[in-house]
N, C-alpha and C positions, 0 to 999 in steps of 0.2 A: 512684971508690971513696971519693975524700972526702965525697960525699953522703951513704951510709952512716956512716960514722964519726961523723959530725955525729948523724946521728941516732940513731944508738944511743949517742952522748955526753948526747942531750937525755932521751932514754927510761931511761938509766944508773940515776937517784938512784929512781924508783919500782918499788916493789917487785912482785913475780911476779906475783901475784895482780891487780893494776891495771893491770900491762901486758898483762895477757889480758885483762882487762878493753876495756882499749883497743884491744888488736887486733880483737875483736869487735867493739866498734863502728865504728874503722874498715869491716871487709870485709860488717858493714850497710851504712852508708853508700857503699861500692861497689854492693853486690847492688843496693842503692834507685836509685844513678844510673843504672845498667846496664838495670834494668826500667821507669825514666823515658822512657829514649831509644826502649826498643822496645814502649811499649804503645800509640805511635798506630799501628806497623804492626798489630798484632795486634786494635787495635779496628777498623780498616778492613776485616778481614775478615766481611763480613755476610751476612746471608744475601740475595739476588735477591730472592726472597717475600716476605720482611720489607720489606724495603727498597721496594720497590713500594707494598705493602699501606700504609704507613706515609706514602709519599707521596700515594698517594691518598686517604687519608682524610681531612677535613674540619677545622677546629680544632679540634673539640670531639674527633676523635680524637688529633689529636696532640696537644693538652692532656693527653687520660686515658691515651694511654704515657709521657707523661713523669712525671704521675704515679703510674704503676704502676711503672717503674722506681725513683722515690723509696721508693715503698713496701715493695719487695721488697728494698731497702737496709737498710733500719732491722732487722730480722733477723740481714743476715749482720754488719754490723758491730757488734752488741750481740755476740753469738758470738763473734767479733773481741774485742773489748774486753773481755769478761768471761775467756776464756782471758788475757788478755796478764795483766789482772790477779790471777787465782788463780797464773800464773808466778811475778808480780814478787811475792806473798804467800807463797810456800811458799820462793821464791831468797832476802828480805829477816830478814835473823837481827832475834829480837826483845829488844827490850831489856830 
């Protein structure tokens, strides 16, 4: 019980709004280690056909899946970015 006390003695002097603040990004920063630990099981699940096809093709094939996957990247993560950033523009008060 003294672990609590301690830290709700450190969290004490900031006010409501920051401490939710900070709870949020703690329980990001959980959600984020929690799908660290479990995304190499979930990429190991591949498809047999794929995974064949893929090995037997040639350099110049697995050159052009790798980058086809680079390329089919640069979409979702602009989409990615551009929401996070209309968030942080519409959540941030202007001065």
């Amino acid at each position: 019980m003294s672990g609590i006390n301690t830290t709700l003695r450190i969290f004490a002097p900031l006010s409501w709004k920051r401490s939710s603040n900070l709870r949020w990004l703690i329980l990001a920063a959980v959600f984020a280690a929690v799908f660290a630990f479990l995304s190499p099981h979930a990429a190991a699940q591949g498809c047999a056909m794929c995974y064949q096809s893929a090995a037997a093709s040639g350099e110049q094939g697995r050159a052009a899946l790798r980058h086809g996957v680079l390329i089919l990247l640069v979409p979702a993560a602009s989409l990615f970015l551009g929401i996070l950033a209309l968030i942080y523009r519409r959540n941030t008060p202007r001065r």
